[in-house]
Structure formats: C-alpha cells, structure tokens
C-alpha positions as CSV (number, residue, x, y, z in Angstrom):
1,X,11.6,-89.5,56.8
2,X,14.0,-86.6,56.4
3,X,16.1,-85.7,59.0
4,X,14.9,-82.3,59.0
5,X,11.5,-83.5,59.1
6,X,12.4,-85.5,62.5
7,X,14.3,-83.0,64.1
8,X,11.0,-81.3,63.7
9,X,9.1,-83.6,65.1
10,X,11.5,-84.2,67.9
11,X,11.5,-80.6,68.7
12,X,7.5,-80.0,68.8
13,X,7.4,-83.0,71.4
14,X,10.1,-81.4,73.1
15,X,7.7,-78.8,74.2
16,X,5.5,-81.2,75.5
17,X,8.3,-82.3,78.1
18,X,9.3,-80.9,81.3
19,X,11.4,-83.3,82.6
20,X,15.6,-81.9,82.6
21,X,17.2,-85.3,82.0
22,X,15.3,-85.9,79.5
23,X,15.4,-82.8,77.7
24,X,19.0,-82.6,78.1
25,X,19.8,-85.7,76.7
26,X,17.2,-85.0,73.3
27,X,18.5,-81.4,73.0
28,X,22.1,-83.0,72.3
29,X,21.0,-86.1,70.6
30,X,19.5,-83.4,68.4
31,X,22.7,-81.0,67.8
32,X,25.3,-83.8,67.8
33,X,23.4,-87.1,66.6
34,X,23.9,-89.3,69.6
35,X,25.3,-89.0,73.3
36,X,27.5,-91.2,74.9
37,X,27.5,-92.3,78.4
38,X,30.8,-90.3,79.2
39,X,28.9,-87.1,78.1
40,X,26.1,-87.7,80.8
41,X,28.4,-88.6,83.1
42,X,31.4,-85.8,82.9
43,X,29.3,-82.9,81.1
44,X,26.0,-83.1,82.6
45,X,26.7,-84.8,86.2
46,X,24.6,-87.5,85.7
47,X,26.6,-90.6,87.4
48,X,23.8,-92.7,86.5
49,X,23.7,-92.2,83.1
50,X,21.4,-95.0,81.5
51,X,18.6,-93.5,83.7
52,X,19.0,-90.3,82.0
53,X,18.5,-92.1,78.9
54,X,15.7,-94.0,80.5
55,X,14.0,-91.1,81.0
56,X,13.6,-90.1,77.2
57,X,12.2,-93.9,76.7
58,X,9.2,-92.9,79.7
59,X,8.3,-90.4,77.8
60,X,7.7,-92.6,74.6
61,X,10.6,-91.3,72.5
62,X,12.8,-94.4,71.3
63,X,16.6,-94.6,71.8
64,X,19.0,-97.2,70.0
65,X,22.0,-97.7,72.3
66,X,25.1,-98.6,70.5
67,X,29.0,-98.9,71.4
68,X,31.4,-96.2,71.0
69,X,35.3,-95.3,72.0
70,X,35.4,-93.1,75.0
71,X,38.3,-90.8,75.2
72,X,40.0,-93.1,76.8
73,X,39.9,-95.8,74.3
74,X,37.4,-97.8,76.1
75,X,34.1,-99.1,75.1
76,X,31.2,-97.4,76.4
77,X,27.4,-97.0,75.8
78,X,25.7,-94.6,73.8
79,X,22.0,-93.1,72.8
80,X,20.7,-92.2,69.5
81,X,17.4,-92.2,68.4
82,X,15.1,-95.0,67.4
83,X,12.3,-95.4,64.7
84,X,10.7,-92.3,65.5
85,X,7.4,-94.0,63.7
86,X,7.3,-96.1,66.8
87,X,6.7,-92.9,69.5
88,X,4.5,-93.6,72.2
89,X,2.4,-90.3,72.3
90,X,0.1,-91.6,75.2
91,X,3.3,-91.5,77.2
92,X,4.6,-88.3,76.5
93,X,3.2,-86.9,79.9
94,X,5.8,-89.0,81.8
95,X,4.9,-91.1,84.9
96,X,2.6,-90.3,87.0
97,X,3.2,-88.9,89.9
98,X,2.6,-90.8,93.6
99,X,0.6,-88.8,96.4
100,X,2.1,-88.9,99.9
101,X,-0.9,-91.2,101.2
102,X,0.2,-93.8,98.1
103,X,3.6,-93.7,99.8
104,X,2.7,-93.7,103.2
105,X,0.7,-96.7,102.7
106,X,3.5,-98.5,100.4
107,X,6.2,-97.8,103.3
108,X,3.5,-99.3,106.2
109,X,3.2,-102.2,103.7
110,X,7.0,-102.6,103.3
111,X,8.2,-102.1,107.0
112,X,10.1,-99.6,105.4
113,X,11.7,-102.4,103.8
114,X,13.3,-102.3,100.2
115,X,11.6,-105.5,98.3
116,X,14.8,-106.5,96.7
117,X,17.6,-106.7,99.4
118,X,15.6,-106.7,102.6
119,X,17.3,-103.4,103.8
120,X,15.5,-101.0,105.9
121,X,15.9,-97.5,105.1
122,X,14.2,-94.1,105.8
123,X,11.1,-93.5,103.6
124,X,12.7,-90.7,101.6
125,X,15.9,-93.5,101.1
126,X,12.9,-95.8,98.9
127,X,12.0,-94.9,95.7
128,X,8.5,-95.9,94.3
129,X,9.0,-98.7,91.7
130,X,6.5,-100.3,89.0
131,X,6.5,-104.1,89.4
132,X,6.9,-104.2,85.6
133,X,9.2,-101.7,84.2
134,X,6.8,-98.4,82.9
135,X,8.8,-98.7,79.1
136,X,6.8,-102.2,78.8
137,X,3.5,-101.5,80.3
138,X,3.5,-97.9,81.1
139,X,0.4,-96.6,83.4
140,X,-2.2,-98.4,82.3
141,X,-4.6,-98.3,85.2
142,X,-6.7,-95.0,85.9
143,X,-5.9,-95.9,89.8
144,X,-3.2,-96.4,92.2
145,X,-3.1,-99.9,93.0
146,X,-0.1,-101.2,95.9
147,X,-0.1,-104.4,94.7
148,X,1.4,-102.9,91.1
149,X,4.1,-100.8,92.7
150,X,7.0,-101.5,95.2
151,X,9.9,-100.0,97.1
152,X,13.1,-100.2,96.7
153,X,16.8,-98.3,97.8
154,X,18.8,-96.5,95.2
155,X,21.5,-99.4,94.7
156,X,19.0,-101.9,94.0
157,X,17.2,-99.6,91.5
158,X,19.9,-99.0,89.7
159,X,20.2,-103.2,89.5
160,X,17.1,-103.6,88.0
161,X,17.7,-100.8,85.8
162,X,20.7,-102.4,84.1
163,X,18.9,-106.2,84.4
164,X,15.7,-104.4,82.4
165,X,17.4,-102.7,79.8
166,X,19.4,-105.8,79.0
167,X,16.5,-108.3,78.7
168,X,15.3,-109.2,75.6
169,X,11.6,-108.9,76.7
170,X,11.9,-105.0,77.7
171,X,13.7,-104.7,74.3
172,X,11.3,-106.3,71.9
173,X,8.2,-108.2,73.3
174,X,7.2,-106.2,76.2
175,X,5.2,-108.7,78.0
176,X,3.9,-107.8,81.1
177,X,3.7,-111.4,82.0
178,X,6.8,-112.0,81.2
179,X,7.6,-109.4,83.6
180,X,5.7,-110.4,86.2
181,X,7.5,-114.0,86.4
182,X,11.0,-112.2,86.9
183,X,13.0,-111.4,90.1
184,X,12.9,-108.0,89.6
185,X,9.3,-107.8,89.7
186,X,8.4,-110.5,91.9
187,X,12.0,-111.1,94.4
188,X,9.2,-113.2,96.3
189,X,8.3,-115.8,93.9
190,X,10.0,-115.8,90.6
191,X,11.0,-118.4,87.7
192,X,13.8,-116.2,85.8
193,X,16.0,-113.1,86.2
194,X,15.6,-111.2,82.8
195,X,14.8,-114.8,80.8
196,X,18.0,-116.3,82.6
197,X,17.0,-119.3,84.6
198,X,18.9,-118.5,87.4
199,X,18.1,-117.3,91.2
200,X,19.0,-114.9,92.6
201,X,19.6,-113.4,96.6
202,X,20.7,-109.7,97.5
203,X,21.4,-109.7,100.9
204,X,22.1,-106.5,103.2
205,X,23.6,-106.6,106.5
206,X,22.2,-103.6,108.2
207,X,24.1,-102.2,111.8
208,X,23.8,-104.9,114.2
209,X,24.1,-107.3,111.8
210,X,27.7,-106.0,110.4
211,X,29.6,-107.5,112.6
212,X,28.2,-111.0,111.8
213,X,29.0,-110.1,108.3
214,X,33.0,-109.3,109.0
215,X,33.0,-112.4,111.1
216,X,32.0,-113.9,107.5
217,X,34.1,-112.1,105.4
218,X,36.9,-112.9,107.5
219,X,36.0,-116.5,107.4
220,X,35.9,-116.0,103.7
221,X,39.7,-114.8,103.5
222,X,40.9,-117.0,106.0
223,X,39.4,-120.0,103.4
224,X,40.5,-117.8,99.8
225,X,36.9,-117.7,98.7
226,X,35.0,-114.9,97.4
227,X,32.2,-113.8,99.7
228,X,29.3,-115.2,97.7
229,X,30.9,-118.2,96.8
230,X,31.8,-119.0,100.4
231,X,28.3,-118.4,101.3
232,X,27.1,-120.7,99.1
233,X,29.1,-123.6,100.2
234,X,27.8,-122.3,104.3
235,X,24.4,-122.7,102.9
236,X,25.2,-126.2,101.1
237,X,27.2,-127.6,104.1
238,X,24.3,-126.2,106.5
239,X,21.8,-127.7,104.5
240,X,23.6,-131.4,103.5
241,X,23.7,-131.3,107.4
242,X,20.2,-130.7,107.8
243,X,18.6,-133.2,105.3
244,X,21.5,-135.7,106.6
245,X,19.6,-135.7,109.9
C-alpha cells in the first residue's frame, strides 16, 4: 500500500477517535514516521509513555515498537506503525466505559483492595482493569461481568503494563487462556508470569505496618542483603523451622 494511501487511511480513522493520547501519538507518527518514548515523555507530558502508545493499540490501530538513540545516546523505545491490513475496526470505539454501580460493586468486592499488591487505597486511587489485557481479547461480552475485571493502584498497573507488552502471547497469539493462567490476570492462582515459570509476590506495607517493614529493612542492612532477597531467606528459615517440627 502506498504511503499516501495509508496516511489516508490513518487520517479517516482518526476522525473516528476521541481519545487525546491517542490522537496525539498517530498525529506525529503521521508527520514524522515514528515517536519515541522521549517525545511522549518531554514534549507531550506523558511520564508513562508506553500507555500512550497503548492507547493507539485499544483502539485497533497496530504499533511496531523498535529501538532508537535518545539525545542522550541511550537506547530507548519507540512507536511506528504496524501492518495497517491488520486494524481492528470493531475496536475503534475504544473501551468501554464502567458505570459507577460497576465500580461500586468491584470496590465492595475488593475491600478496596488492589488485586496485585494487597494495598488498600481510596476508590478513585483503583483503576478498573480487564483480567486479560483488552489488546488480546478486547470487549467481547455485551455485559459487565465482575468476575472479568479487577482493581488495581497505579504502580501495579503500570507493572502489568510493561509484563503484557513484553510477552510473547499479547504480541502474537493472543490467547485468552493463556492469559487467564498468568499472574497478572489471576495474582490468586496462577502457573506463569508472562510464559516465565516463575512466581511472583508484590507486597505493600501500608501505615501501621511500616514500621515492621523498617524493622526489616534494617535487619536487611545490618545482614548486606537486598530486601527481597533477605525476605526470602526469613521465609525459608521460617518455613525449614516449621516443617522441622
């Protein structure tokens, strides 16, 4: 296809699209190619830029990310687009969008618990999350169901953001089941963490619980382990005990 002929396309599904991010990041993929990570970070304010560029992928558009210089001489990210013969046009609405009851009830649910690290925050603090990542199954069900959503706080979004994108299954198979079987959808019962058989604990000490935590850490110092490694050998020590009688 010509490139002329795609920037046309590009631009008469840019009309269907309200979302900013995501126009942003097409209108300069458009002018200048690609945009790197740097440029969504430092032009545009987004200090989170692979969601911008997450955002252009909800809406069915595909983006190649590749490695580029930034002007620093570092290697960094960047977006262009994909094989535009591969647009998802029954996504080009965006996500849905959750009523207030749907969130109420998903916060009640919770506890007002984030499902990945346990943390309890405000509701307006938890963001609505599918189970499996809308760029593999998108929303395929006419209604809201709790059981296919989750909550979780901004940090551990932006995790499973990174963990998604990198995993070969959101890349190229995009199997739900797959999906379903990882931490990130299932932090309850899982058997791999994006296809890596390994497991996986995020744990938050929250106020009253901090002080335990810098009892720990120094602890940690005191024995010239990092804080997750010392933990683990707590836990193993804790547990040899246990099963020693």
């Amino acid at each position: 296809m010509p490139q002329s002929a795609e920037h046309k396309k590009i631009r008469e599904l840019l009309e269907k699209i309200s979302n900013k991010r995501a126009r942003i990041v097409i209108e300069h993929i458009l002018e200048n190619g690609f945009v790197t990570t740097e440029h969504l970070e430092k032009h545009y304010g987004y200090n989170h830029p692979p969601r911008a560029a997450r955002d252009v992928r909800e809406f069915g558009i595909p983006l190649e990310t590749f490695r580029v210089k930034d002007s620093a001489g570092r290697t960094i990210a960047a977006y262009r687009f994909g094989d535009l013969n591969k647009i998802h046009q029954g996504k080009l609405e965006g996500r849905q969008t959750f009523p207030k009851q749907f969130r109420d009830e998903l916060y009640a649910q919770s506890g007002g618990k984030c499902s990945i690290c346990n943390g309890t925050f405000e509701q307006r603090y938890l963001q609505v999350d599918h189970r499996v990542p809308y760029e593999v199954a998108g929303d395929t069900q006419s209604e809201l169901n709790l059981t296919d959503f989750m909550l979780v706080c901004g940090s551990c979004n932006r995790a499973k953001s990174w963990s998604c994108e990198h995993c070969a299954n959101w890349q190229n198979d995009k199997s739900p089941q797959v999906c379903l079987k990882c931490y990130w959808a299932s932090p309850e019962n899982y058997v791999h963490v994006a296809l890596r058989e390994i497991r996986r604990t995020d744990i938050l000490w929250d106020e009253s619980e901090v002080e335990l935590y810098e009892k720990l850490k120094t602890s940690a110092v005191q024995n010239q382990f990092p804080i997750p490694e010392y933990v683990k050998k707590v836990i193993e020590k804790h547990l040899g005990k246990t099963k020693g009688g």
